[in-house]
TORKOL-840628 format. One record per residue (C-alpha): z, x, y. Coordinates in steps of 0.05 Angstrom, whole numbers, padded with zeros to 5 digits, always signed. Each point is the difference from the previous one (the first is absolute). Layout:
<nodes>
ZXY
...
</nodes>
This chain:
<nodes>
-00423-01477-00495
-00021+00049+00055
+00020-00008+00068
-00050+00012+00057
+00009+00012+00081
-00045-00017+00054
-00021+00063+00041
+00032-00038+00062
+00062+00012-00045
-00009+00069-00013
+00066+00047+00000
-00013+00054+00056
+00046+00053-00023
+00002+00048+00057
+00052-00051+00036
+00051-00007-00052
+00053+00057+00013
+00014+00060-00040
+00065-00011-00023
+00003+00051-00050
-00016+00061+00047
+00052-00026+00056
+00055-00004-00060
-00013+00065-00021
+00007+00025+00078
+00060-00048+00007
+00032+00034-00065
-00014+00075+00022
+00028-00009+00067
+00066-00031-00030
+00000+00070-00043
-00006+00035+00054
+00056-00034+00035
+00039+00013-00058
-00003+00074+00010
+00027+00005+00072
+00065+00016+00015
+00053-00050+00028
+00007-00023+00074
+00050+00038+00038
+00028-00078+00012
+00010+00004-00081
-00029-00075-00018
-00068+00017-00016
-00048+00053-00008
-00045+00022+00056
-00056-00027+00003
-00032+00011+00087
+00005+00061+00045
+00012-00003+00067
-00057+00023+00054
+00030-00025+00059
+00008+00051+00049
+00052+00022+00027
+00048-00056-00040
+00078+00015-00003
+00005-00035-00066
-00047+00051-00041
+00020+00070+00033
+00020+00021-00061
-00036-00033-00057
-00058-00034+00016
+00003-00047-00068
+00041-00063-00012
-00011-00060-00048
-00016-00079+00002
+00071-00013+00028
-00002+00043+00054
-00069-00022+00017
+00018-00078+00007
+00061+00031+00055
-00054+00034+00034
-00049-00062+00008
+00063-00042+00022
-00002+00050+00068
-00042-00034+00055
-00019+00076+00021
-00043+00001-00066
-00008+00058-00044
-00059+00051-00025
-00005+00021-00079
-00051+00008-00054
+00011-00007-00075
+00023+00070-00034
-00065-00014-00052
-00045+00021+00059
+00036+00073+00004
-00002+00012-00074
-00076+00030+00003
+00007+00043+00059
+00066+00029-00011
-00039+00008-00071
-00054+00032+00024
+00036+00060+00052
+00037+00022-00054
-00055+00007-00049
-00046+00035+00052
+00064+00052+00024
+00008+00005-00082
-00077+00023-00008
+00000+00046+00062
+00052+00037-00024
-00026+00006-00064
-00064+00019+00023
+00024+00051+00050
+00050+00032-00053
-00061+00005-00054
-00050+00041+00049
+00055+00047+00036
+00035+00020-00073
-00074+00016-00029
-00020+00039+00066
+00062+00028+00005
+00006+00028-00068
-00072+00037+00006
+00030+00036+00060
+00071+00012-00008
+00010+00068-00013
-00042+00017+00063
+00043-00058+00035
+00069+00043-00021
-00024+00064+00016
-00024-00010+00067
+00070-00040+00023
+00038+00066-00028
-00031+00036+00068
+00015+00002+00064
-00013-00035+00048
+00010-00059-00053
+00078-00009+00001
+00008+00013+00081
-00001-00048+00065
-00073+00032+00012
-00034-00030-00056
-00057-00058+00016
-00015-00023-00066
+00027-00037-00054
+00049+00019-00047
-00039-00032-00060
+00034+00032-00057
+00067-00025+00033
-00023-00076+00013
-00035-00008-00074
+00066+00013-00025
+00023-00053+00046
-00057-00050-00028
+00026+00014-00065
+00069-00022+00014
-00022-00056+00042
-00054-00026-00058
+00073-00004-00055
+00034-00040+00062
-00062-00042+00003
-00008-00018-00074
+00078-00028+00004
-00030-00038+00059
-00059-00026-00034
+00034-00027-00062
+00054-00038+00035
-00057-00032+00041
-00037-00009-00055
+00048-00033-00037
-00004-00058+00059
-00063-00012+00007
+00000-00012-00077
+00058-00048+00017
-00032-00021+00063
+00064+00008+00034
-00029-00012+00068
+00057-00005+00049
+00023+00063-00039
-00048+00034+00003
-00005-00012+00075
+00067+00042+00011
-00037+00059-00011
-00046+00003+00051
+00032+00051+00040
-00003+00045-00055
-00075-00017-00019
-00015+00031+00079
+00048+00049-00013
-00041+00026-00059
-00074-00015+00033
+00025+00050+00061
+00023+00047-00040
-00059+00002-00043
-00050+00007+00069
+00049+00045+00042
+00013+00058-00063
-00048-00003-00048
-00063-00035+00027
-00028+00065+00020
+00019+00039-00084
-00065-00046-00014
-00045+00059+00043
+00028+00063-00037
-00065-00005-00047
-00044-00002+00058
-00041+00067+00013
+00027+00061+00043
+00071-00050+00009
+00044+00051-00034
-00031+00053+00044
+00011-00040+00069
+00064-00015-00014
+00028+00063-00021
-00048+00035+00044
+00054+00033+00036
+00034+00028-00067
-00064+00037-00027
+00005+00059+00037
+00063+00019-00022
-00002-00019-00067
+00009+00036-00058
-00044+00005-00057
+00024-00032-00069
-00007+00026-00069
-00033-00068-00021
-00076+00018+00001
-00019-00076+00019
+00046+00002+00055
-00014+00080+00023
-00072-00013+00000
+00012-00068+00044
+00042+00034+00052
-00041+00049+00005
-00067-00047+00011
+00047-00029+00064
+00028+00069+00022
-00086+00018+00006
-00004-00061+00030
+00048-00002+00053
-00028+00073+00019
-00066-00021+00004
+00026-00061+00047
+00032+00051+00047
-00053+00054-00003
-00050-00048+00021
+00038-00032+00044
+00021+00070+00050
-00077+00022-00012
-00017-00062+00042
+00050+00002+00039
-00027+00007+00071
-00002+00065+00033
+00024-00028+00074
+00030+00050+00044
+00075-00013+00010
-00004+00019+00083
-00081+00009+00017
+00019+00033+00057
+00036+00048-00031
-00026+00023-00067
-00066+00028-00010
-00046-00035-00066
+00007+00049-00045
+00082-00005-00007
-00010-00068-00015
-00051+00016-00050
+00053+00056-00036
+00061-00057-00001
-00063-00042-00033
+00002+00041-00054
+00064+00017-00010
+00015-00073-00005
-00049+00001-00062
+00025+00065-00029
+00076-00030-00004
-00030-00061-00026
-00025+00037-00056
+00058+00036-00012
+00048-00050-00003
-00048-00018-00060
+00011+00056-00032
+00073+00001+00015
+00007-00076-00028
-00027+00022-00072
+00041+00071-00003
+00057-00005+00037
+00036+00055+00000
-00016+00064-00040
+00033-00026-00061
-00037-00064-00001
-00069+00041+00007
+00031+00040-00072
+00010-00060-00033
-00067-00024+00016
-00037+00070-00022
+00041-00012-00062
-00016-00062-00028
-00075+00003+00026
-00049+00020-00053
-00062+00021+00053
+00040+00054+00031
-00065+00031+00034
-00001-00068+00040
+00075+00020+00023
-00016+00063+00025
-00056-00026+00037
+00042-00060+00035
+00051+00057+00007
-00048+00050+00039
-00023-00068+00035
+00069-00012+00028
+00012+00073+00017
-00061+00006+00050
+00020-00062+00027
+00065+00016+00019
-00035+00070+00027
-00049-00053+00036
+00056-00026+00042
+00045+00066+00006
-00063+00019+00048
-00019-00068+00027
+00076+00007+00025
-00001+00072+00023
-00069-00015+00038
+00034-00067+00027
+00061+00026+00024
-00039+00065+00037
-00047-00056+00028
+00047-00047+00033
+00040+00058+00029
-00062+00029+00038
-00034-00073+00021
+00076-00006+00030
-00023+00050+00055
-00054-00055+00018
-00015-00069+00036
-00079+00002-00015
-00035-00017-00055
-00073+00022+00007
-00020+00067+00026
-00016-00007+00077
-00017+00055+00056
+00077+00008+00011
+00034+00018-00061
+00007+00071-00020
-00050+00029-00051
+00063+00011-00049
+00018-00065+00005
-00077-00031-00006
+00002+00038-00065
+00062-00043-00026
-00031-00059+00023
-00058+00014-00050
+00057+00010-00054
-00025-00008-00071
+00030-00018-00072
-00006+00061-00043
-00047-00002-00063
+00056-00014-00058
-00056+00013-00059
+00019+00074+00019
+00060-00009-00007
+00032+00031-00063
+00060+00016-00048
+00024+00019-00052
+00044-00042-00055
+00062+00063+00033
-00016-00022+00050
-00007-00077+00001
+00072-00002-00044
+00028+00037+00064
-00021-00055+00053
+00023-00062-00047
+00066+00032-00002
-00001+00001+00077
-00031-00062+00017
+00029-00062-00015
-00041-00064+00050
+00046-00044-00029
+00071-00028-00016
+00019+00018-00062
+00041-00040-00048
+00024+00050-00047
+00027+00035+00060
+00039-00055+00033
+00023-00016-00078
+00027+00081+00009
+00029+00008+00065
+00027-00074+00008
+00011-00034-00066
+00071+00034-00004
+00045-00053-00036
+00052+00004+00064
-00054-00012+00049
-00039-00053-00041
+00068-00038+00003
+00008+00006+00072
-00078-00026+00005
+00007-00069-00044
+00056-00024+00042
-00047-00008+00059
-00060-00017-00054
-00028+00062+00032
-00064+00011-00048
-00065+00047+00011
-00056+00033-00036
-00054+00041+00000
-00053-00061+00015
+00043-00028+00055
+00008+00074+00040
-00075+00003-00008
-00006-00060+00037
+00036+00023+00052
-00027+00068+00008
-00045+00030+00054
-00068+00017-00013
-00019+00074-00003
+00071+00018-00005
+00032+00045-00063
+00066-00017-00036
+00048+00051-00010
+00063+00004-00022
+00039+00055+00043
+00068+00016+00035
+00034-00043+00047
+00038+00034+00052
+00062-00047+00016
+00007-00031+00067
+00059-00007+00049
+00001-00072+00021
+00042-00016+00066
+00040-00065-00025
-00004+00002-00075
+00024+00056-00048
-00048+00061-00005
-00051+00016-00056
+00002+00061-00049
-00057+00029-00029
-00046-00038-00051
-00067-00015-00031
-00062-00035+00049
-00055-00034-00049
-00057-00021+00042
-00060+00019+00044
-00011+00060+00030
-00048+00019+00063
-00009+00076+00028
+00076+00013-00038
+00035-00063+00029
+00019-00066-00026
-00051-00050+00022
-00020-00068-00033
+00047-00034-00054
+00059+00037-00028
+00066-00003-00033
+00057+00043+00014
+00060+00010-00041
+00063+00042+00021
+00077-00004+00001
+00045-00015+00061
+00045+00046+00024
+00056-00048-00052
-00048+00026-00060
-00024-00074+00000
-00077-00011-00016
-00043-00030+00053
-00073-00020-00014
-00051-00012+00061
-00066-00027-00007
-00055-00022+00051
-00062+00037+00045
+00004+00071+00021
-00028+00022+00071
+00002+00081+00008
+00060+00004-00033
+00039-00060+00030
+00001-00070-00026
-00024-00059+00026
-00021-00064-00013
+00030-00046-00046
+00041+00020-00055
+00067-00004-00036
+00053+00044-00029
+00074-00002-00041
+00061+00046+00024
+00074-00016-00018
+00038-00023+00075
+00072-00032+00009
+00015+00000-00075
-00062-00036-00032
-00072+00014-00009
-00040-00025+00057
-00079-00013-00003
-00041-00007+00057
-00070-00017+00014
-00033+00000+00064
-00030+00044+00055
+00024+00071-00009
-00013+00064+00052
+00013+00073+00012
+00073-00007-00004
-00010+00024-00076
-00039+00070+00032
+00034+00074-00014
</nodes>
């Protein structure tokens, strides 16, 4: 017999409660209780965490258990918490997004990396790489550091790992400070290893390296510093052709000197170019040798020697020009200037496609000329084991480049004899060696002198040159009262013959 129901009797099952669900939920959040650790009070296992601010109870450890949460609701001042379920997904979840960062970051600076390490090393073996001076990045240096931090990291990640499996909440709460800790590290050192692939970074930030670096016997990397070497010469070629041709003191120099110092600009331009690929006369051998078009070397080689004949008479028609517009005040030929001196007004730039020499005679002028510091120079005259010594205790580090920088346009570098100098209050100085440059046969611009005191102690002077007196800023080491003494500051004539 079959029983029937009325439809005023029918069940409606949406109203009768889901008691299978809620047991499941009851069940996994008694697990999950199971797992934390035990109350500091040591009855019970904790179970709230405390977001009261500023309470004196929780200072240390914001988590305590059932017990300690009946003692708190006994207080008529009343207490703030939450239940430690409702931090397991977002302590979770920082971990797991610090743990995919990482990984991520790691992944794309190793594979850029490794495309462009030996360029990397070989431009952080020059100067001005491993001095104060340098404005780049050390990138070679700090992907050795993401290595080492990336095998500290993994420790890290399977220790937090290991409780989030557990879901050791208030555990894994402890190391918060240390999840920071690693997120700041992560933005402040290696954030910026993620760019290395990006185009012309490599050349920006070792832009200040690529003049004076050498050329490797790696073809990949020879033929890549030598694509930035062209570039960074067609940079500053282009850069002092626009520059403008504004007179100094209108009042006092005529248009066409400023048109010569124009070019002369340009011409050293170019031949710091030239300079930056060859270096020295050694470095222009190797080249010829391992180059298999050697007609194109002779060419680039009678390039550079017209060039530098270029500027020998730029310089010689410069130097006559300023001397005779010194005699002077106008600038434009009027009723009351001499005929002579109308005719140096109308002063113009010789025609250089006449001018002419031969290979004799271009090997001549390179010998003599020298626009430039250069390094292998300073590496002879002052990388004497006893001086170097002396140097690093003050951290006293140059090269080439950073002289460069310094230097005075339209000045030549020479390396000549110092005279001494008798110095009122300190001990005298002997003869030595004067590195630097040189205007009408005197020391003006940026120089470096090295000598002996009248003790046979070295002393080393560098800063700005004036007709043969220093000025300006500079610095210098002598031995005084026992010890070595450095100094850096405003210097004057008191180191003049």
């Amino acid at each position: 017999m079959f029983c029937t129901f009325s439809s005023k009797y029918k069940l409606n099952y949406r109203n009768i409660p889901d008691w299978s669900n809620k047991m499941q939920s009851t069940t996994a959040n008694n697990i999950f209780q199971e797992k934390q650790e035990q109350c500091t009070c040591g009855k019970n296992k904790v179970r709230y965490y405390c977001i009261e601010k500023g309470c004196k109870d929780h200072q240390e450890n914001i988590f305590f258990c059932d017990s300690c949460f009946n003692v708190l609701m006994d207080r008529e001042e009343g207490h703030k918490q939450k239940d430690i379920s409702t931090l397991k997904i977002p302590l979770q979840e920082s971990w797991m997004t610090l743990f995919q960062n990482e990984g991520k970051i790691y992944t794309e600076v190793d594979a850029a990396y490794r495309k462009q390490k030996d360029i990397i090393e070989h431009l952080e073996r020059h100067d001005p790489c491993n001095t104060l001076g340098f404005k780049g990045r050390l990138i070679a240096r700090d992907k050795k550091m993401l290595d080492e931090f990336n095998t500290e990291f993994q420790v890290h990640k399977a220790k937090m790992q290991e409780l989030i499996a557990n879901e050791q909440t208030s555990q894994l709460y402890a190391y918060n400070n240390l999840r920071d800790q690693l997120n700041a590290r992560i933005d402040r050192d290696f954030q910026y290893l993620t760019k290395i692939g990006a185009d012309n970074y490599i050349y920006k930030n070792y832009y200040q390296c690529i003049e004076n670096c050498s050329l490797p016997k790696d073809q990949y990397v020879r033929e890549t510093v030598l694509q930035m070497k062209l570039k960074l010469a067609n940079e500053r070629i282009e850069e002092a052709s626009n520059k403008p041709q504004a007179l100094q003191n209108p009042q006092d120099f005529a248009e066409e000197l400023s048109t010569v110092k124009h070019l002369v600009l340009k011409h050293e331009a170019q031949l710091r170019a030239y300079s930056s690929i060859f270096g020295n006369f050694k470095g222009a051998c190797n080249i010829a040798n391992v180059c298999s078009d050697f007609d194109q070397v002779e060419k680039l080689k009678i390039q550079c020697q017209g060039l530098l004949v270029e500027m020998n008479e730029l310089k010689k028609y410069s130097d006559h020009a300023i001397r005779e517009l010194e005699s002077f005040k106008p600038t434009k030929p009027n009723k009351g200037v001499p005929p002579q001196q109308q005719q140096l007004l109308q002063f113009q730039l010789p025609d250089l496609s006449m001018v002419h020499s031969s290979n004799a005679q271009g090997a001549s002028l390179i010998e003599v000329i020298n626009p430039i510091f250069s390094q292998q120079v300073l590496d002879a005259e002052f990388g004497k084991p006893e001086l170097k010594e002396i140097m690093q205790q003050f951290e006293w580090k140059w090269s080439a480049q950073q002289l460069n920088q310094y230097a005075v346009t339209s000045r030549q570098v020479q390396l000549t004899q110092f005279e001494g100098a008798q110095r009122d209050t300190q001990k005298k100085l002997l003869k030595g060696v004067y590195y630097g440059q040189m205007l009408n046969e005197k020391r003006d611009g940026h120089g470096i002198v090295c000598c002996t005191d009248d003790s046979n102690k070295p002393f080393l002077l560098e800063c700005d040159w004036k007709q043969g007196v220093p000025t300006n800023k500079g610095r210098y080491i002598e031995y005084a009262n026992g010890q070595w003494k450095f100094y850096e500051g405003t210097v004057d004539s008191i180191f003049r013959q």
